[in-house]
SESE-39273 format. One line per 10 residues: number of its first residue (from 0); for each residue z, y, x of N, C-alpha, C, O. Coordinates in steps of 0.1 Angstrom, whole numbers, plus 5000, padded with zeros to 4 digits. Each point is the difference from the previous one (the first is absolute). Layout:
NUM> Z Y X Z Y X Z Y X Z Y X; ...;
This chain:
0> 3611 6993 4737 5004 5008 5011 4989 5009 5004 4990 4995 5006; 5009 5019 4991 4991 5009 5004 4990 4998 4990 4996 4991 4993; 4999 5023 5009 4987 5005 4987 4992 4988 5003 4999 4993 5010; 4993 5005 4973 4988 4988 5002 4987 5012 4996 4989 4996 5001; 5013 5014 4995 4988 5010 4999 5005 5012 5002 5012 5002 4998; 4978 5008 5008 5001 5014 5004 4985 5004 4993 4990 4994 5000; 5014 5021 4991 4992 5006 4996 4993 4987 4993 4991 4993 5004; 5013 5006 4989 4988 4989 4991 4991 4986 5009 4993 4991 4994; 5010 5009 5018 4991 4988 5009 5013 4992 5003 5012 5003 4997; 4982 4982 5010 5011 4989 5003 5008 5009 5015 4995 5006 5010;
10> 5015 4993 4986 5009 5008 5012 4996 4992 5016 5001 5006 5010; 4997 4978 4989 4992 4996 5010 4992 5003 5008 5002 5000 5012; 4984 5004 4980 4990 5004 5008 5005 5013 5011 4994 5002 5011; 5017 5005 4985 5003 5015 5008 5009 4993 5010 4998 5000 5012; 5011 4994 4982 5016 4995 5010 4993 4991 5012 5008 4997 5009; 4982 5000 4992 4994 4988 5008 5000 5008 5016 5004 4995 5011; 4989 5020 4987 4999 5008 5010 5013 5008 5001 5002 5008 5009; 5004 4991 4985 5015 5001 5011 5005 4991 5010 5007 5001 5010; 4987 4986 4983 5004 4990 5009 4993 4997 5015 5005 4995 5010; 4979 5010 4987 4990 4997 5010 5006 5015 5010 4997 5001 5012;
20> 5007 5004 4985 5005 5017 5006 5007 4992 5009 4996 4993 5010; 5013 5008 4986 5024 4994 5005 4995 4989 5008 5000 5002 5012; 4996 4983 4983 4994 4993 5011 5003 4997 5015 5009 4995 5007; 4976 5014 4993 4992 5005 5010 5008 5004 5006 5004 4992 5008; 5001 5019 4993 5009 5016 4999 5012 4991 5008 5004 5002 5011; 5000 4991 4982 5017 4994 5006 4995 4994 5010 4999 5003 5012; 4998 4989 4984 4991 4987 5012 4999 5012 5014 5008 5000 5009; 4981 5008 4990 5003 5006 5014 5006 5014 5008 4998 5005 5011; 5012 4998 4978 5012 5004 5005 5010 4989 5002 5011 5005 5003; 4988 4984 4996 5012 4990 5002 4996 4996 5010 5009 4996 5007;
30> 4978 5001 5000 4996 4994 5014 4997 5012 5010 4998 4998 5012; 5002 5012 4983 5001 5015 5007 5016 4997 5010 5003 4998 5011; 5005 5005 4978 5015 5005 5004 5006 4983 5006 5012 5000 5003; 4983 4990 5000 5001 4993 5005 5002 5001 5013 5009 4998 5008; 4976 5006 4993 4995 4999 5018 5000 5017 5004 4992 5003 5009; 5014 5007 4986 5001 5013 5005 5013 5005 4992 5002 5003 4988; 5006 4996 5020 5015 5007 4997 5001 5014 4995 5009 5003 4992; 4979 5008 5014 5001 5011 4998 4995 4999 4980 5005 5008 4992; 4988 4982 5006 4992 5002 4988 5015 4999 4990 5003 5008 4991; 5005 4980 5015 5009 4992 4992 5012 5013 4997 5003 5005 4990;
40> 5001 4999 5024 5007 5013 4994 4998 5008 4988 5007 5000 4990; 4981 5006 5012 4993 5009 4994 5000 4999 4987 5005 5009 4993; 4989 4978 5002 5001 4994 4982 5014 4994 5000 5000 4992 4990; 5013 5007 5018 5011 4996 4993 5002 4991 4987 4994 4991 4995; 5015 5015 5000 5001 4993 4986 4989 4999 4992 4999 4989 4994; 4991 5021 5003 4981 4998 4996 5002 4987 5001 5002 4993 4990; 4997 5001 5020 4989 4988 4997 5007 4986 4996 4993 4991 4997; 5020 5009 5003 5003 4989 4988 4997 5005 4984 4997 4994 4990; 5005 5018 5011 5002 5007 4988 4983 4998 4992 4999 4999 4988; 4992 5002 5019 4985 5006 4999 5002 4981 4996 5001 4998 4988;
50> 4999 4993 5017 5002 4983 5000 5008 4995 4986 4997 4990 4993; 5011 5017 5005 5005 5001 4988 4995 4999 4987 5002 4994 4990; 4989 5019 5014 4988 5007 4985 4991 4993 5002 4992 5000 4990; 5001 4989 5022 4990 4994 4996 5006 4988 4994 4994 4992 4993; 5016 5006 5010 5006 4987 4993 5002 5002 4986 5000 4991 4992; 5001 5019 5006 5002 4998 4986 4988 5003 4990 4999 4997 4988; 4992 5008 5021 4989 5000 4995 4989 4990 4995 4991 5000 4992; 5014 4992 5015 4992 4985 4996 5004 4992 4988 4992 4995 4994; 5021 5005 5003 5001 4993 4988 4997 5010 4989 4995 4995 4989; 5007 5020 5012 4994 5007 4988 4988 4997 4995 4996 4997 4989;
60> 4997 5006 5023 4984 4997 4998 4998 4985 4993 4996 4999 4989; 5007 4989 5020 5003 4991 4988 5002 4997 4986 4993 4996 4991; 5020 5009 5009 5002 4998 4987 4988 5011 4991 4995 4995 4990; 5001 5014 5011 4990 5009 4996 4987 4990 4996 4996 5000 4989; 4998 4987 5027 4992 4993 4998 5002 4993 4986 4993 5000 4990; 5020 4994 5013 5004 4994 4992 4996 4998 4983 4996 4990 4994; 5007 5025 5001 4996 5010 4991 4987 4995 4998 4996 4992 4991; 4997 5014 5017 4984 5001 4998 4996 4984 4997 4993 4997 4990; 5011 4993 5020 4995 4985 4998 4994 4999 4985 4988 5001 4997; 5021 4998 4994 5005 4996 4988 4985 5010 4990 4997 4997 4988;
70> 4997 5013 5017 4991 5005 4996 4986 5004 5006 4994 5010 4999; 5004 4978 5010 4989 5000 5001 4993 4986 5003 5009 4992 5002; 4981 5004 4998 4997 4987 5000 5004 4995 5014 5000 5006 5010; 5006 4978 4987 5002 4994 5010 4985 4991 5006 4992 4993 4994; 5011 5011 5019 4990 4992 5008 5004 4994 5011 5012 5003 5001; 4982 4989 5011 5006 4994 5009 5004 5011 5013 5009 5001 5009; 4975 5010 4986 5007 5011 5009 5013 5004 5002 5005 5000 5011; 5001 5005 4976 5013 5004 4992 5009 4997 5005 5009 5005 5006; 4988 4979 4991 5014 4992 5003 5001 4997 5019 5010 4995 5004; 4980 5008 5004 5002 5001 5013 5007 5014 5003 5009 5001 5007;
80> 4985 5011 4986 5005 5012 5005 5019 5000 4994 5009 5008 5004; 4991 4981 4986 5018 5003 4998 5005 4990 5008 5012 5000 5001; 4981 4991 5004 5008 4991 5010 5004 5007 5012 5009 4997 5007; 4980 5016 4996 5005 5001 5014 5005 5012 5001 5005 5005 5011; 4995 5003 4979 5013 5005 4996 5014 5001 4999 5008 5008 5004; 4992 4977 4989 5012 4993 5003 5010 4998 5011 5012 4999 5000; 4977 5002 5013 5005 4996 5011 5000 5016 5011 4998 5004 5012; 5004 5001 4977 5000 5015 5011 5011 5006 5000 5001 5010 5007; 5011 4987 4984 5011 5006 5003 5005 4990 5012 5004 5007 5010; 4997 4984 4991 5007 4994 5014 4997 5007 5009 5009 5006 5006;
90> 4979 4995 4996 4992 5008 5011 5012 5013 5001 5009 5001 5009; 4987 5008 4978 5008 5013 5001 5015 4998 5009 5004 5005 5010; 5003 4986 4983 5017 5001 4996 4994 4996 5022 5004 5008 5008; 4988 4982 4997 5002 4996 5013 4997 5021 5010 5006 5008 5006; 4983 4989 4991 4999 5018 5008 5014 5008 4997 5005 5005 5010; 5000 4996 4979 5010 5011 5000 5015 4991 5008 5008 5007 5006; 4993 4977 4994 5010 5000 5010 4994 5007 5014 5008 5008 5007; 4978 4989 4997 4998 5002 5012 5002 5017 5001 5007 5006 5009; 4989 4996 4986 5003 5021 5000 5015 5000 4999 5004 5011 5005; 5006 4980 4991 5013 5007 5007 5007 4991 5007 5011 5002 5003;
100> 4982 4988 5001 4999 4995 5016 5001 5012 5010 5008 5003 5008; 4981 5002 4989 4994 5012 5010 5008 5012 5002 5000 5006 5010; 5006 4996 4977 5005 5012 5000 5014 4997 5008 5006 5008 5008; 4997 4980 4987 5017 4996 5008 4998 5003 5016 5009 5003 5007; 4979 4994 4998 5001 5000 5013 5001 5013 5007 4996 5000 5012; 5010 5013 4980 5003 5012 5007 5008 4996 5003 5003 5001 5011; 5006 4992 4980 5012 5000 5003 5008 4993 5012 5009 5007 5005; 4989 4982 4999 4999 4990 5011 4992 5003 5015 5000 4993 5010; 4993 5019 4986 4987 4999 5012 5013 5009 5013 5010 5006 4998; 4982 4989 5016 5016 5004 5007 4997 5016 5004 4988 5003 4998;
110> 5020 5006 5008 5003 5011 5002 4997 5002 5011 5005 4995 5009; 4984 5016 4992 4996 5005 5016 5012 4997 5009 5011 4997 4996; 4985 5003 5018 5012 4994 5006 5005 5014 5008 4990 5007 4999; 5017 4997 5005 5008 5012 5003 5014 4995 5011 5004 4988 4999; 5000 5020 5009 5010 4999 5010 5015 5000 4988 5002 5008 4991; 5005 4979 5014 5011 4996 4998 5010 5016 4997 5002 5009 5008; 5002 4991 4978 5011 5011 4999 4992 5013 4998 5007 5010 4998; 4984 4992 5001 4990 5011 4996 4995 5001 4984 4998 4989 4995; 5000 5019 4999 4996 5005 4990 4991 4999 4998 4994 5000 5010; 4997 4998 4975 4981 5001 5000 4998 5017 5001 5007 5009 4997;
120> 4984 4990 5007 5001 5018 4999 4999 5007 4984 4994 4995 4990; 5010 5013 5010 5006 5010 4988 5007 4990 4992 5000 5003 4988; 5007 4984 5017 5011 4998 4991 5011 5007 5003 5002 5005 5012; 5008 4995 4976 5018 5006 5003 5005 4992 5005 4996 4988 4999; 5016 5016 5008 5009 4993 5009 5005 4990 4987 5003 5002 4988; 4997 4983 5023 5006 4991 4994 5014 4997 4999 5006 4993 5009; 5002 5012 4979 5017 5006 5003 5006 4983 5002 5012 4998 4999; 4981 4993 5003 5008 4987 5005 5000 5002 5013 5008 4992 5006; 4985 5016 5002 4994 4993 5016 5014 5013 5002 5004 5010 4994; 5000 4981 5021 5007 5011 5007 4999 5014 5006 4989 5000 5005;
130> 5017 5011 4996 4997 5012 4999 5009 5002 5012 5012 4995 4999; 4986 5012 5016 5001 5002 5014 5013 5007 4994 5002 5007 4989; 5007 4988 5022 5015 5005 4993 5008 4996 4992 5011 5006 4999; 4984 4983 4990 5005 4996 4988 5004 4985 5002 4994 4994 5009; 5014 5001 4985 5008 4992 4998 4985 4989 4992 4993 5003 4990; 5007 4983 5018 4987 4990 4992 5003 5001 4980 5010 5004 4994; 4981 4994 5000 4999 5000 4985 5008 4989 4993 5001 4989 5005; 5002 5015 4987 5003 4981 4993 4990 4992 4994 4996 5004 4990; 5001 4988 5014 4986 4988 4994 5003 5003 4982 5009 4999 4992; 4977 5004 5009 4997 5003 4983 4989 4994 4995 4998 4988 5001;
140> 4990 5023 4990 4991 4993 4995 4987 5007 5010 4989 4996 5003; 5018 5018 5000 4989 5004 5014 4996 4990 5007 4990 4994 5000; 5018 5006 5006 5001 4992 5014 4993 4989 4994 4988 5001 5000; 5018 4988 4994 4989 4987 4996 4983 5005 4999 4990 4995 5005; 5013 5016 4986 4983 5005 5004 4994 5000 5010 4992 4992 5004; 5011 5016 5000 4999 5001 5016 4998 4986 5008 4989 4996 5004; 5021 4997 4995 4995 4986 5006 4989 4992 4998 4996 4989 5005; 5000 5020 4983 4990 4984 4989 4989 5012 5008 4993 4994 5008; 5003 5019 4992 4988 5008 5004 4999 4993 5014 4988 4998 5003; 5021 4998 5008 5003 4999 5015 4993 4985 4997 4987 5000 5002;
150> 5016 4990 4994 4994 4988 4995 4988 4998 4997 4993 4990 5004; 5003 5023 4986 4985 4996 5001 4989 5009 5005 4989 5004 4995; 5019 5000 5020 4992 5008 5008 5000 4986 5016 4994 5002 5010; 5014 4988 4988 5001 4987 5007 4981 4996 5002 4990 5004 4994; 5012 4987 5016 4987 4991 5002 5000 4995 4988 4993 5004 4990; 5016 4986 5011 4999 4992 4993 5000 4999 4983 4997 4991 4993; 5007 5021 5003 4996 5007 4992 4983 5004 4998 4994 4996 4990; 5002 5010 5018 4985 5002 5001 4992 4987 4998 4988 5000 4996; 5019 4989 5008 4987 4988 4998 5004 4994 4989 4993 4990 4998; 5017 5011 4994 4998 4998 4988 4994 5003 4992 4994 4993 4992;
160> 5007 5025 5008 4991 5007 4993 4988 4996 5004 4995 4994 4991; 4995 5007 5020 4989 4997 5000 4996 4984 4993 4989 4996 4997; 5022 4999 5001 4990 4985 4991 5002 5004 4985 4990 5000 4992; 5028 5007 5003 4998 5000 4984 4986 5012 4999 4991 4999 4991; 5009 5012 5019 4987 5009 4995 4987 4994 5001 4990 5006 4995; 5008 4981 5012 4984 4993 5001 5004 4989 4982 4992 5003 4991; 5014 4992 5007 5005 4991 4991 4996 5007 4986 4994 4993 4992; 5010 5023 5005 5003 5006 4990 4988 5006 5004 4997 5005 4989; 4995 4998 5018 4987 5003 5001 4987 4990 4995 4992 5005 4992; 5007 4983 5012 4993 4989 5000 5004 4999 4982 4990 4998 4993;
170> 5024 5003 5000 5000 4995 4990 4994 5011 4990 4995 4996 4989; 5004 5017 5015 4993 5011 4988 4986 4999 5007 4991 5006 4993; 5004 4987 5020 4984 5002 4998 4998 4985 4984 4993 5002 4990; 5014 4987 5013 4999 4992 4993 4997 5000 4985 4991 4997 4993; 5021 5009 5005 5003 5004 4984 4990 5009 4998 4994 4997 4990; 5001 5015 5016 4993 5011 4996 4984 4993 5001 4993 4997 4990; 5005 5002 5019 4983 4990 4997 5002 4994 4987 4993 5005 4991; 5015 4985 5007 5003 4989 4988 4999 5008 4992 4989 5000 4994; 5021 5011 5001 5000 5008 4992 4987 5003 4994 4997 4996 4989; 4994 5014 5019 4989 5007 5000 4988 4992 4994 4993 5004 4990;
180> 5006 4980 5018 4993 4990 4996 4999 4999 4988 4989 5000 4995; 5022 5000 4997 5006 4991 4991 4997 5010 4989 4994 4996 4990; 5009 5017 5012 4995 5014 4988 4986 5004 5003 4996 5010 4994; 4995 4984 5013 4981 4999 4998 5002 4994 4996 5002 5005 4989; 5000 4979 5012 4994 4987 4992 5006 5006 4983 4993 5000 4990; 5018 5004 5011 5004 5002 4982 4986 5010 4994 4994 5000 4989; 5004 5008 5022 4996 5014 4993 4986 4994 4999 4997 5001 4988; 4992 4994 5020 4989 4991 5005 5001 4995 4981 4997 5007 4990; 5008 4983 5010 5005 4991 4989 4996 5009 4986 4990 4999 4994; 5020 5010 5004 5000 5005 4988 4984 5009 5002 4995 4998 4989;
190> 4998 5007 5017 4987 5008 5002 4993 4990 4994 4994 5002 4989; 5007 4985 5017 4990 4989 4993 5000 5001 4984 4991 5001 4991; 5026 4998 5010 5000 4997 4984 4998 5004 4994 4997 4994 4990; 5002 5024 5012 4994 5011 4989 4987 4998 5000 4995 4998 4989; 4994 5004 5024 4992 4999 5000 4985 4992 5001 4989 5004 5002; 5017 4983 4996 4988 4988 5004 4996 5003 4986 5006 5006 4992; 4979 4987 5007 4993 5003 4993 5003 5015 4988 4999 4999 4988; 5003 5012 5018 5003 5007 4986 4989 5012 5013 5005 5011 5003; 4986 4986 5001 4994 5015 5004 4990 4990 5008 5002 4988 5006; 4982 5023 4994 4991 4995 5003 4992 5002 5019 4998 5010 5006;
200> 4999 4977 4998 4998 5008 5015 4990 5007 5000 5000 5007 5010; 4992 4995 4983 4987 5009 4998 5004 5011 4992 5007 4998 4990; 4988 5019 5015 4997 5008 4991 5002 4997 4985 4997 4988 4997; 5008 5021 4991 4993 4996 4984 4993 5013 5001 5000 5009 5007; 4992 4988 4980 4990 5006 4998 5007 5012 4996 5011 4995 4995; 4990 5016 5003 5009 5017 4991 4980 5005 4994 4989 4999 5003; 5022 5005 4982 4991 5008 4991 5013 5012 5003 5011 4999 5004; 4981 5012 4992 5003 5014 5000 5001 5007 5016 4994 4998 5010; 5018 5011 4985 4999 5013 5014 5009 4994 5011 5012 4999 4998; 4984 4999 5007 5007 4996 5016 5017 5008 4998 5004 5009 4992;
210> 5002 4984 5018 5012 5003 5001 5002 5009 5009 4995 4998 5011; 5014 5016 4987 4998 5005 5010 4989 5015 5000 4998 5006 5011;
């Protein structure tokens, strides 16, 4: 699943920083649009969608590791940096439920409250509501609307919403920390692996013309 090389190198070494990108990136647009409604509007459908591509990004990159394992020496480094690897798609697939957690809660969040029988401003007349002079409507699928908008402009309505939006808040700071944690330690991990003993902490000595 997905390239194991680009341009002639392990397709790994590149696909790793898409992942360290998306992450990050989702993680705090998903704890953004949590606790700021205006944010949540704004990226709409984005941010399950953006949650999406980092999900899928993780097992490419994998299987890419995967690839590579098989040709280069195994060491205990190695085999730590594919263990915790391993454990970074849960991570992913958990952040992107929480990103459309987040996103559902446009949906549910309740409706400025406004005087009974009034319109939002620059909406069109609602052809269910009665019209001065006119004979009442027949109950349809208006009107049920109408009732379910009237419902969750209620109290009681309001304090629901304030616990599912602390709930669905608390669970993307969760997931997105975990997340973020969880793609250092991988990335930490593999840095070891390429580079423990393969470079010196002192200066080397250079013969010829300087670089540059």
């Amino acid at each position: 699943m997905g390239p194991t090389q680009i341009n002639g190198l392990p397709a790994h070494a590149l696909l790793v920083h898409v992942v360290v990108v998306l992450v990050p990136l989702t993680a705090l647009l998903t704890v953004a649009a949590a606790f700021w409604p205006a944010v949540r509007h704004r990226l709409g459908i984005g941010l399950p969608l953006l949650a999406l591509v980092m999900v899928i990004s993780v097992p490419v990159t994998t299987n890419a590791g995967g690839w590579l394992l098989h040709r280069v020496p195994f060491t205990p480094l190695v085999l730590a940096h594919v263990r915790l690897g391993d454990d970074m798609l849960p991570w992913a697939i958990a952040l992107f439920i929480a990103a459309l957690a987040v996103w559902g809660l446009r949906f549910v969040e309740p409706l400025p409250a406004r005087p009974a029988g009034t319109a939002a401003p620059g909406a069109p007349p609602d052809p269910g509501a009665a019209q001065p002079g006119s004979a009442a409507p027949e109950p349809g699928r208006t009107r049920v609307a109408t009732l379910l908008a009237e419902r969750r402009r209620a109290p009681a309505g309001h304090r629901q919403w304030v616990l599912l939006s602390a709930v669905v808040g608390v669970l993307a700071v969760v997931v997105a920390a975990g997340t973020v944690v969880q793609c250092y330690r991988v990335g930490d991990s593999g840095a070891h692996a390429v580079w423990t003993g393969r470079y010196s902490q002192q200066p080397l000595p250079r013969t010829g013309p300087a670089p540059g």
